[in-house]
PDB file of N, CA, C and O in Angstrom:
ATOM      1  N   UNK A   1       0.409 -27.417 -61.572  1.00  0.00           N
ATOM      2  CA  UNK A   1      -0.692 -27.271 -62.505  1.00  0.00           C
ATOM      3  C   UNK A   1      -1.864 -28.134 -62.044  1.00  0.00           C
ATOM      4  O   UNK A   1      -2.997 -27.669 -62.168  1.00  0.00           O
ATOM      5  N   UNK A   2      -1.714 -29.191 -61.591  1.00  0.00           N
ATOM      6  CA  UNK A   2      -2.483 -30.193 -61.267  1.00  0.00           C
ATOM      7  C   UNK A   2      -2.907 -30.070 -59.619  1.00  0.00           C
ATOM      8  O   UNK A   2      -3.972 -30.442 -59.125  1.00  0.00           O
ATOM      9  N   UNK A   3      -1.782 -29.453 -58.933  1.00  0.00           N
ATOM     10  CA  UNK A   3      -2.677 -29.427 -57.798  1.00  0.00           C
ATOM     11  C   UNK A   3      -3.539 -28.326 -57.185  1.00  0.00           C
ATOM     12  O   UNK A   3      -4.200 -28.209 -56.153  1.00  0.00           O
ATOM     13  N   UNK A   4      -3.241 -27.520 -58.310  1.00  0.00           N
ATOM     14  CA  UNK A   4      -3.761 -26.169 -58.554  1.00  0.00           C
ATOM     15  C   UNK A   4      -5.223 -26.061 -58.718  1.00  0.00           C
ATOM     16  O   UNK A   4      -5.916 -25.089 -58.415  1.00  0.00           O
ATOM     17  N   UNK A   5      -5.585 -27.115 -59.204  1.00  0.00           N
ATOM     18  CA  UNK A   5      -6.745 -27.292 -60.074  1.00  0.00           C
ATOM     19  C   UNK A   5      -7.192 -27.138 -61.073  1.00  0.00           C
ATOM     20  O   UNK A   5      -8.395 -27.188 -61.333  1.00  0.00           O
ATOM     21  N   UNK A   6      -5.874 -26.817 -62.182  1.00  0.00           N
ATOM     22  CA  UNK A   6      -5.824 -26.596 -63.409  1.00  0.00           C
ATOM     23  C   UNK A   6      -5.999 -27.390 -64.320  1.00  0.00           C
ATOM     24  O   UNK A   6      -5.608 -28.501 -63.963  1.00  0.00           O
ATOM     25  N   UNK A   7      -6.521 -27.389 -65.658  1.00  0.00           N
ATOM     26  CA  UNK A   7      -6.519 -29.077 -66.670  1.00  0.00           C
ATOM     27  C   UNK A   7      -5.658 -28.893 -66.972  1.00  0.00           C
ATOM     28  O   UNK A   7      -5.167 -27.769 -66.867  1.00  0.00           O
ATOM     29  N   UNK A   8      -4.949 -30.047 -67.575  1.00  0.00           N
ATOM     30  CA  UNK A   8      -3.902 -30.604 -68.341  1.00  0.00           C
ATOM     31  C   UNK A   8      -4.051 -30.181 -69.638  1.00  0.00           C
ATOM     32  O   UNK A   8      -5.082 -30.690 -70.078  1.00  0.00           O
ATOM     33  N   UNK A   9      -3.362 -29.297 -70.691  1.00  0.00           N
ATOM     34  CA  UNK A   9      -3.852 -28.580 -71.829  1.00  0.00           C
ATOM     35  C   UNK A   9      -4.325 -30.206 -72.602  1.00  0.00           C
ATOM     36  O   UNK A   9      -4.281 -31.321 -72.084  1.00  0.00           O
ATOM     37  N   UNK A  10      -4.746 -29.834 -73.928  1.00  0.00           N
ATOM     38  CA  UNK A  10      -5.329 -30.777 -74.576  1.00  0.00           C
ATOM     39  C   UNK A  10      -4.075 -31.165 -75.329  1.00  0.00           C
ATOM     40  O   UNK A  10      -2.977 -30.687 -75.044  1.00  0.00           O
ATOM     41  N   UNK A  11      -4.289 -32.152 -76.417  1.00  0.00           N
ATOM     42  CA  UNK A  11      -2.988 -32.420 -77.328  1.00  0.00           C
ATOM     43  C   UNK A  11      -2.946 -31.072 -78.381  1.00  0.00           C
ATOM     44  O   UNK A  11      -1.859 -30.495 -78.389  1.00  0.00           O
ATOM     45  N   UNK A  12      -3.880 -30.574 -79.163  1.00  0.00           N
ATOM     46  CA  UNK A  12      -3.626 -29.668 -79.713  1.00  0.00           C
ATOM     47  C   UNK A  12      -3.358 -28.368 -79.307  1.00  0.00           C
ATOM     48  O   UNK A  12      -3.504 -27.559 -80.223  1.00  0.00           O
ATOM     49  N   UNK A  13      -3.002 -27.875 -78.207  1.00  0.00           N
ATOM     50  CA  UNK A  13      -2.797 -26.980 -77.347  1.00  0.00           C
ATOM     51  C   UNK A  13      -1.058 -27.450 -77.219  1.00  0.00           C
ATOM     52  O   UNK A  13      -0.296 -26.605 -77.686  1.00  0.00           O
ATOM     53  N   UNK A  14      -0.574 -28.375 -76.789  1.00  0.00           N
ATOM     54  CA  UNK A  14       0.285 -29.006 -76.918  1.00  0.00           C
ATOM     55  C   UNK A  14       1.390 -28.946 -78.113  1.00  0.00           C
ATOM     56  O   UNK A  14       2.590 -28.681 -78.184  1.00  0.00           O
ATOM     57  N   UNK A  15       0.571 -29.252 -78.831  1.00  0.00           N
ATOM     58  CA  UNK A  15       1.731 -29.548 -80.412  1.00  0.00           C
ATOM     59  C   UNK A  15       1.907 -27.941 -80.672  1.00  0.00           C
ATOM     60  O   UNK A  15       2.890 -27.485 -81.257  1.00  0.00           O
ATOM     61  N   UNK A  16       0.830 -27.134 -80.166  1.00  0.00           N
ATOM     62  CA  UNK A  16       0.970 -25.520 -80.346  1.00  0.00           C
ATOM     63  C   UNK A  16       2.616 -25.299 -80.017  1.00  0.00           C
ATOM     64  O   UNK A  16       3.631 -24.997 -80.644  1.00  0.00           O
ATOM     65  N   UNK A  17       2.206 -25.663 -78.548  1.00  0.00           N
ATOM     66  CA  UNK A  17       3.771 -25.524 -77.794  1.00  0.00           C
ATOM     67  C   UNK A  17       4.773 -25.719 -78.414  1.00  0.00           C
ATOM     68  O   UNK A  17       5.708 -24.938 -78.242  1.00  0.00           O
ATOM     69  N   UNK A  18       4.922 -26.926 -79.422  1.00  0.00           N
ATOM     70  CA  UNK A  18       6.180 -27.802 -79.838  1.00  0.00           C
ATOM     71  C   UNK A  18       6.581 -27.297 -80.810  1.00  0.00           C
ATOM     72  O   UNK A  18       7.672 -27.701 -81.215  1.00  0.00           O
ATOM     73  N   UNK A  19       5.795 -26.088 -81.676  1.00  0.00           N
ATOM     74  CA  UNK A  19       6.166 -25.635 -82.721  1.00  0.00           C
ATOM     75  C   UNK A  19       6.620 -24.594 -82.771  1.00  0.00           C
ATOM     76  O   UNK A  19       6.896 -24.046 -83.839  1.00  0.00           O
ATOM     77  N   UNK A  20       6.914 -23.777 -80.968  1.00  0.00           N
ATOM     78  CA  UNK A  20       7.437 -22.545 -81.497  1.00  0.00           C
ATOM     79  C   UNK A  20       8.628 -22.771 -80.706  1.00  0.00           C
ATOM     80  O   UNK A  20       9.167 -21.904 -80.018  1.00  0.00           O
ATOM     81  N   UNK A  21       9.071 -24.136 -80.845  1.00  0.00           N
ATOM     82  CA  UNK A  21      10.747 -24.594 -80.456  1.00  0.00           C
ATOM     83  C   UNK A  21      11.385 -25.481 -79.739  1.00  0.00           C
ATOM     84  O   UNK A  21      10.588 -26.184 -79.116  1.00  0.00           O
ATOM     85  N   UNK A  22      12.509 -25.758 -79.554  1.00  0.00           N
ATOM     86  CA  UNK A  22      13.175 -27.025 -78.944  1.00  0.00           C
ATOM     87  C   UNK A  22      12.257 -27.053 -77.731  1.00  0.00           C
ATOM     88  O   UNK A  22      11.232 -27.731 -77.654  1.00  0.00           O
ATOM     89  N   UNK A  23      12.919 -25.932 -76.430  1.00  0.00           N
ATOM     90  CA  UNK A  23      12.325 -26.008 -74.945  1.00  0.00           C
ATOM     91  C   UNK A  23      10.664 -26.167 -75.171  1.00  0.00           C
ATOM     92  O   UNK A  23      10.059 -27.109 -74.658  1.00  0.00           O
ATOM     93  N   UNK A  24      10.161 -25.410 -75.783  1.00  0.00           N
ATOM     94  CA  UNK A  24       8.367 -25.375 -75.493  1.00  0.00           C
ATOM     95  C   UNK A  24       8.298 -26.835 -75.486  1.00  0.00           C
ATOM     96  O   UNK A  24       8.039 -27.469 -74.464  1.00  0.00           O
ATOM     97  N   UNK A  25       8.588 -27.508 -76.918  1.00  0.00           N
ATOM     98  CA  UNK A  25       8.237 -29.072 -77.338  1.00  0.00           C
ATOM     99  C   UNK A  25       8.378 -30.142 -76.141  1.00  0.00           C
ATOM    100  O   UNK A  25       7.544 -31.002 -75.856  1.00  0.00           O
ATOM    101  N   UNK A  26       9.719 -29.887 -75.444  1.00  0.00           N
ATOM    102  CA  UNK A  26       9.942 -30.735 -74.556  1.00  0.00           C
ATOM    103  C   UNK A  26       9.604 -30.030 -73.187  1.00  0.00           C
ATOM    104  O   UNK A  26      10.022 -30.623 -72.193  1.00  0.00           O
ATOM    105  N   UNK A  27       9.000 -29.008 -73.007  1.00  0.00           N
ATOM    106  CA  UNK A  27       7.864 -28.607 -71.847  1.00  0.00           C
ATOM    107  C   UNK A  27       6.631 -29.339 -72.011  1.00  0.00           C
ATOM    108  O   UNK A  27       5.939 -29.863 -71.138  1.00  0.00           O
ATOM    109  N   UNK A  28       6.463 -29.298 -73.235  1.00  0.00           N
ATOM    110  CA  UNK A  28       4.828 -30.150 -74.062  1.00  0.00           C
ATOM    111  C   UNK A  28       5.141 -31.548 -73.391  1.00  0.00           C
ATOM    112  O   UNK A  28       4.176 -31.945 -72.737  1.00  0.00           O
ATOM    113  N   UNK A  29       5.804 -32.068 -73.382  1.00  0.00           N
ATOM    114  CA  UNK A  29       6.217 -33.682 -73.277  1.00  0.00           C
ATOM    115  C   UNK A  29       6.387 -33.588 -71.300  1.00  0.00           C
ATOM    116  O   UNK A  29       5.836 -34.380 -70.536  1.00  0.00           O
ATOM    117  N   UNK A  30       7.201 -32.520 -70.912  1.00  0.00           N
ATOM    118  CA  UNK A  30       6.938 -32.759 -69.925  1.00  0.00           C
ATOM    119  C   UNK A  30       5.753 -32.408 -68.842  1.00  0.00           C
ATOM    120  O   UNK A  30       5.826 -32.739 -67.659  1.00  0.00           O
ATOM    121  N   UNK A  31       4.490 -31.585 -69.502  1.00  0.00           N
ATOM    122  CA  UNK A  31       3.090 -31.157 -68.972  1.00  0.00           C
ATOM    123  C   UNK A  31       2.242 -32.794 -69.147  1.00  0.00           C
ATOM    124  O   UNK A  31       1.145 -32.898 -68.599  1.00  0.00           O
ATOM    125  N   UNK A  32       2.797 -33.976 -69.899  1.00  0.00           N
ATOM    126  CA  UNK A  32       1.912 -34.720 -70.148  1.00  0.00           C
ATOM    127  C   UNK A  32       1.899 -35.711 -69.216  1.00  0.00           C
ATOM    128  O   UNK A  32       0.957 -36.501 -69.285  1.00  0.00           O
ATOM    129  N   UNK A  33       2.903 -35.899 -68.162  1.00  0.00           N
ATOM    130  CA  UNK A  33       3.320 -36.463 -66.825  1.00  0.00           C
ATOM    131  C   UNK A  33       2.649 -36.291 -66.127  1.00  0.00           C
ATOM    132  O   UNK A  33       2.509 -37.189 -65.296  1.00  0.00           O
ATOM    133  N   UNK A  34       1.822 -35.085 -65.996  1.00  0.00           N
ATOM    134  CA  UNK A  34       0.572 -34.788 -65.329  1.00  0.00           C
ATOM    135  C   UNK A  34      -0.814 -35.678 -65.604  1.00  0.00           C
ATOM    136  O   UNK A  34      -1.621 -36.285 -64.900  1.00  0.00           O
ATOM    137  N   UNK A  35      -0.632 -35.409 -67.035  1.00  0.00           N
ATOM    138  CA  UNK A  35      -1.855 -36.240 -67.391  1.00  0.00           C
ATOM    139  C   UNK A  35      -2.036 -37.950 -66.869  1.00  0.00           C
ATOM    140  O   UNK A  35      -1.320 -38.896 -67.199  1.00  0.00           O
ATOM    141  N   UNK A  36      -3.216 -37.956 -65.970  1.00  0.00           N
ATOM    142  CA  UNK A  36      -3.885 -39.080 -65.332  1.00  0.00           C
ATOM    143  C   UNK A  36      -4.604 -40.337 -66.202  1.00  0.00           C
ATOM    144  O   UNK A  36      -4.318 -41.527 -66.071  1.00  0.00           O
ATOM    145  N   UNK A  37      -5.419 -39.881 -66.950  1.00  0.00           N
ATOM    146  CA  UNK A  37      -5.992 -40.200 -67.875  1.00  0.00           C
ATOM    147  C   UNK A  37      -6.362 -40.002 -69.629  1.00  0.00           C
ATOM    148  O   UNK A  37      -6.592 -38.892 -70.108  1.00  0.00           O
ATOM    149  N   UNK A  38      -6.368 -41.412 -70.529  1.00  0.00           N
ATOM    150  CA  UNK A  38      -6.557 -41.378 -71.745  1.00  0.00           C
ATOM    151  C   UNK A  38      -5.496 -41.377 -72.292  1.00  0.00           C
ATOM    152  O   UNK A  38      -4.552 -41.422 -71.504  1.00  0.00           O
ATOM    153  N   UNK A  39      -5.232 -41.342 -73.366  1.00  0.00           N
ATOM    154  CA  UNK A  39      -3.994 -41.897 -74.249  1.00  0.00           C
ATOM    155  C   UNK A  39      -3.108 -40.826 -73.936  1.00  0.00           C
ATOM    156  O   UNK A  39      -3.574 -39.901 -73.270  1.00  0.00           O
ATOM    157  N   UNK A  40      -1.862 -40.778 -74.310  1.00  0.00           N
ATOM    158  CA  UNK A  40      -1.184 -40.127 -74.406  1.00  0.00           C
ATOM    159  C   UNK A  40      -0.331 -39.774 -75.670  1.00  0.00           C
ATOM    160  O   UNK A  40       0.303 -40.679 -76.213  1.00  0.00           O
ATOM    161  N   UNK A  41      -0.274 -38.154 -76.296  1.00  0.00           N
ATOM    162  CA  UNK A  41       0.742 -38.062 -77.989  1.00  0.00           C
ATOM    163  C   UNK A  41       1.389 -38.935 -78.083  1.00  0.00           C
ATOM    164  O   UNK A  41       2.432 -38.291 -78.200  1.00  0.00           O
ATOM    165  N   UNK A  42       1.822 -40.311 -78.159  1.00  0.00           N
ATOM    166  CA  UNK A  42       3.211 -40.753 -78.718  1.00  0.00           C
ATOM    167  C   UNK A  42       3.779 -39.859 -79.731  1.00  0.00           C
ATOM    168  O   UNK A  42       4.887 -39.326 -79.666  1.00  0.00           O
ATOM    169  N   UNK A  43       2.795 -39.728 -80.806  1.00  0.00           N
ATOM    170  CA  UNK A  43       3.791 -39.063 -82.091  1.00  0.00           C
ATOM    171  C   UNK A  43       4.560 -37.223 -81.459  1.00  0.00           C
ATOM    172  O   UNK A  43       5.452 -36.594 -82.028  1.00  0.00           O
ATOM    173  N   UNK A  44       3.819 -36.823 -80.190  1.00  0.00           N
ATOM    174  CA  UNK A  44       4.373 -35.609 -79.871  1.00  0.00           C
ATOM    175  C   UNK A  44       5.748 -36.029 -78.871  1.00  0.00           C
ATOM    176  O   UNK A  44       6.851 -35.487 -78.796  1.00  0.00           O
ATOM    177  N   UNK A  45       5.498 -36.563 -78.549  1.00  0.00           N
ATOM    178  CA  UNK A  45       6.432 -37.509 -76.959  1.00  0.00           C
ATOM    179  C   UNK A  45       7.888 -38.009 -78.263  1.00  0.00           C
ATOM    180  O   UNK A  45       9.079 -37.758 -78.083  1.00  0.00           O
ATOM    181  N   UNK A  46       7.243 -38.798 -79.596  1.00  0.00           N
ATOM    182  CA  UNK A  46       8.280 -39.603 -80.175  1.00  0.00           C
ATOM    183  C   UNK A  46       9.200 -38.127 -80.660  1.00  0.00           C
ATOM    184  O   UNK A  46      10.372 -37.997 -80.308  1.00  0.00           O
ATOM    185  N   UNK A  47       8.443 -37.012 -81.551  1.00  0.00           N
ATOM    186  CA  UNK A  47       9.022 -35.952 -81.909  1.00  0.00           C
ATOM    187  C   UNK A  47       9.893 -35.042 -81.592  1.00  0.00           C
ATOM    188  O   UNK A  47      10.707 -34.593 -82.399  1.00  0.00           O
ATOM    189  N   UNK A  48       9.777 -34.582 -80.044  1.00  0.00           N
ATOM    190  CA  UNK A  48      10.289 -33.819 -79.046  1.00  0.00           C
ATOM    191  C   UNK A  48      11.978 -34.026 -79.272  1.00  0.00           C
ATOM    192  O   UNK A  48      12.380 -35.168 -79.049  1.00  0.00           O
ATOM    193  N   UNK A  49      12.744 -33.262 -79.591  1.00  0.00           N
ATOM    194  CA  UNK A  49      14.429 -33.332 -79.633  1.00  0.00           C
ATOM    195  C   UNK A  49      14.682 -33.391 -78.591  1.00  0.00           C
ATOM    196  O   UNK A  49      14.184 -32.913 -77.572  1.00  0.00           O
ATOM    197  N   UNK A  50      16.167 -34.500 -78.952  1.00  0.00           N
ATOM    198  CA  UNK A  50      16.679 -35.249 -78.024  1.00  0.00           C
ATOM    199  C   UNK A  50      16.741 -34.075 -76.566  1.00  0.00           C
ATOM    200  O   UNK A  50      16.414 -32.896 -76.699  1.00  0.00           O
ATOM    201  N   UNK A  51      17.222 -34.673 -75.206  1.00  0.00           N
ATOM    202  CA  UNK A  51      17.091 -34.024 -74.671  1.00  0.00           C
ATOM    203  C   UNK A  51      18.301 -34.642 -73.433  1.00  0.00           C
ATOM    204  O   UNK A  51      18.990 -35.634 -73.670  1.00  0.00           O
ATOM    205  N   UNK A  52      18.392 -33.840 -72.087  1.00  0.00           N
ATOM    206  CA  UNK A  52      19.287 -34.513 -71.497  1.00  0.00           C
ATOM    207  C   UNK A  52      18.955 -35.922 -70.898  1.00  0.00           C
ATOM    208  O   UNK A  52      17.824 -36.286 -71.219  1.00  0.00           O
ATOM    209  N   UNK A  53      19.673 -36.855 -70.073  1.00  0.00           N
ATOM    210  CA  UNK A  53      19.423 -37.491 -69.230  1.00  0.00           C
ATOM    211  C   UNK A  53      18.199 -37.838 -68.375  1.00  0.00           C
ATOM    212  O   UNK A  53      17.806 -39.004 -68.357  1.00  0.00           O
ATOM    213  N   UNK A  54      17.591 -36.911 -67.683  1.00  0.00           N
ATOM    214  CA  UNK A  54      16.439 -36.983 -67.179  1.00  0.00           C
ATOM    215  C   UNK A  54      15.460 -37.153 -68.086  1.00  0.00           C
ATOM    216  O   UNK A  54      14.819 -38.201 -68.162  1.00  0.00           O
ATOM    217  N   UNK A  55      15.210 -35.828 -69.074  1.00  0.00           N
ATOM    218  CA  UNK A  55      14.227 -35.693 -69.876  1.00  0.00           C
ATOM    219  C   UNK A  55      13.845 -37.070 -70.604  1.00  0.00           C
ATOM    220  O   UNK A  55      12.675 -37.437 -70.711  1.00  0.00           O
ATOM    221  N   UNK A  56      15.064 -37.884 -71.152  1.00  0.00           N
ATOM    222  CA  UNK A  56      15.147 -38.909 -72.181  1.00  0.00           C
ATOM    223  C   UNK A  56      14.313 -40.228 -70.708  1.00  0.00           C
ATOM    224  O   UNK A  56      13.408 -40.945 -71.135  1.00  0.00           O
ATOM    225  N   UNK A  57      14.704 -40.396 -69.161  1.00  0.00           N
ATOM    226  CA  UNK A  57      13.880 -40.930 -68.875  1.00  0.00           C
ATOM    227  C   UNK A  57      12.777 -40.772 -68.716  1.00  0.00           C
ATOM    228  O   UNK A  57      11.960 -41.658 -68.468  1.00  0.00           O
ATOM    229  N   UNK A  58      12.525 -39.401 -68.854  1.00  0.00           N
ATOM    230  CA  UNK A  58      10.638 -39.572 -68.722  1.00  0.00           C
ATOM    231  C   UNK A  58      10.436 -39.671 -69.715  1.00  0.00           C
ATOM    232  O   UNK A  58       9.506 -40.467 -69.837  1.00  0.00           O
ATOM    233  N   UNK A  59      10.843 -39.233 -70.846  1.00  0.00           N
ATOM    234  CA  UNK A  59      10.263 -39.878 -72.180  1.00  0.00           C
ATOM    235  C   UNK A  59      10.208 -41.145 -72.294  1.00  0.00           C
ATOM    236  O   UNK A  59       8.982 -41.243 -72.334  1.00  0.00           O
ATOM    237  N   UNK A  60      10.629 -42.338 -72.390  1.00  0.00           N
ATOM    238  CA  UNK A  60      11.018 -43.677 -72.227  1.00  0.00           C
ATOM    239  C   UNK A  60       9.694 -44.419 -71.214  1.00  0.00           C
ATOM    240  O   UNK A  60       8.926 -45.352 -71.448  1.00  0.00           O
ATOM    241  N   UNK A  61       9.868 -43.494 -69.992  1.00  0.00           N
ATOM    242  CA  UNK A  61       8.151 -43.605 -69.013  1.00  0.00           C
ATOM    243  C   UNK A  61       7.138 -43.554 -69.681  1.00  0.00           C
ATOM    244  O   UNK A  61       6.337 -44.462 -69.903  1.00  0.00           O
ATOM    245  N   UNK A  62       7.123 -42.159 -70.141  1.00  0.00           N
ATOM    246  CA  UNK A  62       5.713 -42.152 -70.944  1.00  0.00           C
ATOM    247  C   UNK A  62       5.353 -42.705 -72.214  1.00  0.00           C
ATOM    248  O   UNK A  62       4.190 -42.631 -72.612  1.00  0.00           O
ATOM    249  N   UNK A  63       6.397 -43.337 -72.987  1.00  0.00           N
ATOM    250  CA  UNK A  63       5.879 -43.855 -74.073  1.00  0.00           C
ATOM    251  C   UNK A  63       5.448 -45.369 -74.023  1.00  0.00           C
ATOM    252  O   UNK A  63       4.632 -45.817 -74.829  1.00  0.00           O
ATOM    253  N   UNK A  64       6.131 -46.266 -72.875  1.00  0.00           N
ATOM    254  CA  UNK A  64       5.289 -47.138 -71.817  1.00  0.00           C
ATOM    255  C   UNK A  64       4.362 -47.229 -71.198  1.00  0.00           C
ATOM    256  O   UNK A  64       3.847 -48.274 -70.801  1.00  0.00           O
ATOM    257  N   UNK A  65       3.897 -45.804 -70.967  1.00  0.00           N
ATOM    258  CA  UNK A  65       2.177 -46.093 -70.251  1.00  0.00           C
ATOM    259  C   UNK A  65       1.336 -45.975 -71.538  1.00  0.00           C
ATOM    260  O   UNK A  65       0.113 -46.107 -71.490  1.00  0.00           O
TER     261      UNK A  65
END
C-alpha cells in the first residue's frame, strides 16, 4: 500500500472497516503499521478482538508508539 504510493486510509475509514467484523477490524489495526506519521487509534488498536500470537505483538508495538 505504501510502496505503491497509496495513503494510509484515515481513522474514520478505518473504524468503517472494524464494524463490518472480527478480520476487517484487525486488518484496520494491521493497515496502521504503515502509518509513518501522527497519532495513532488507540481506542481502535485497544478494540480490535483478541487475535493470534503475531497479531497481539503488533498490537502491543503499536500501542507503544
Amino acid at each position: 500500500m505504501a510502496r505503491g504510493g497509496n495513503v494510509v486510509p484515515e481513522d474514520e475509514e478505518l473504524w468503517n472497516w472494524a464494524k463490518c467484523g472480527k478480520i476487517t477490524h484487525q486488518c484496520a489495526v494491521l493497515v496502521l503499521t504503515l502509518r509513518r506519521d501522527g497519532e495513532l487509534p488507540k481506542d481502535l488498536i485497544n478494540a480490535a478482538p483478541e487475535g493470534g500470537e503475531l497479531f497481539e505483538r503488533i498490537r502491543a508495538r503499536l500501542l507503544t508508539r
